[in-house]
N, C-alpha and C positions, 0 to 999 in steps of 0.2 A: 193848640192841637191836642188831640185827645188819642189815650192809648188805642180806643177801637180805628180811630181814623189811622193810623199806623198799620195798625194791621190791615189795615182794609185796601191802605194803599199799598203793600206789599217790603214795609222797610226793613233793613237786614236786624237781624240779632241785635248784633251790636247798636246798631241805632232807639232801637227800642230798650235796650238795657243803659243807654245815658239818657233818655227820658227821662225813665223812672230812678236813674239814682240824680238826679239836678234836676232837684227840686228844694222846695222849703222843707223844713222836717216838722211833721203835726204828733201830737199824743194821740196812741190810740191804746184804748184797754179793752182787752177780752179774757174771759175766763173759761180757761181749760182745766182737765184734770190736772192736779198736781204733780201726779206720774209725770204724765207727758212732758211738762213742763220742767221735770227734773232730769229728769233723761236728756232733752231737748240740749240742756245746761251744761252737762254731762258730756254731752256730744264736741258741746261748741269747745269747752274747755282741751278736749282733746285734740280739737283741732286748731288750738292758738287762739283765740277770738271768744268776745262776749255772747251770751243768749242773743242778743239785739240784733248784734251783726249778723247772726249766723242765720236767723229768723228771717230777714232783711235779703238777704244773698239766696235763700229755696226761695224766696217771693218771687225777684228777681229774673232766677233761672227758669221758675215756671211759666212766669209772663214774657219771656221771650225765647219760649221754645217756638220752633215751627213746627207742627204737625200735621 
């Protein structure tokens, strides 16, 4: 199944948020400003947790918002 089919059929949050965290985990590299990326860093530390996770968790929350 695929995320648009999810949405398409109307699954809850939650369903679509263990989707997307069970799965395999892939490398992926993008290049942001620096800024951003230290802030970013900045952020996660204050809030307990890695850039990765924290990065990982707004992905997450954005793709299974309803709107």
């Amino acid at each position: 199944m695929k995320y648009s089919e999810l949405v398409e059929t109307g699954a809850s949050p939650t369903e679509i948020q263990s989707y997307l965290r069970d799965s395999e985990l892939v490398s992926v590299t993008i290049r942001i400003p620096r800024t951003l990326r230290d802030s970013a860093k900045e952020v996660a530390s204050l809030k307990g947790m890695n850039f990765t996770s924290f990065i990982k968790g707004l992905m997450i929350e954005e793709l299974s918002r309803k709107d």
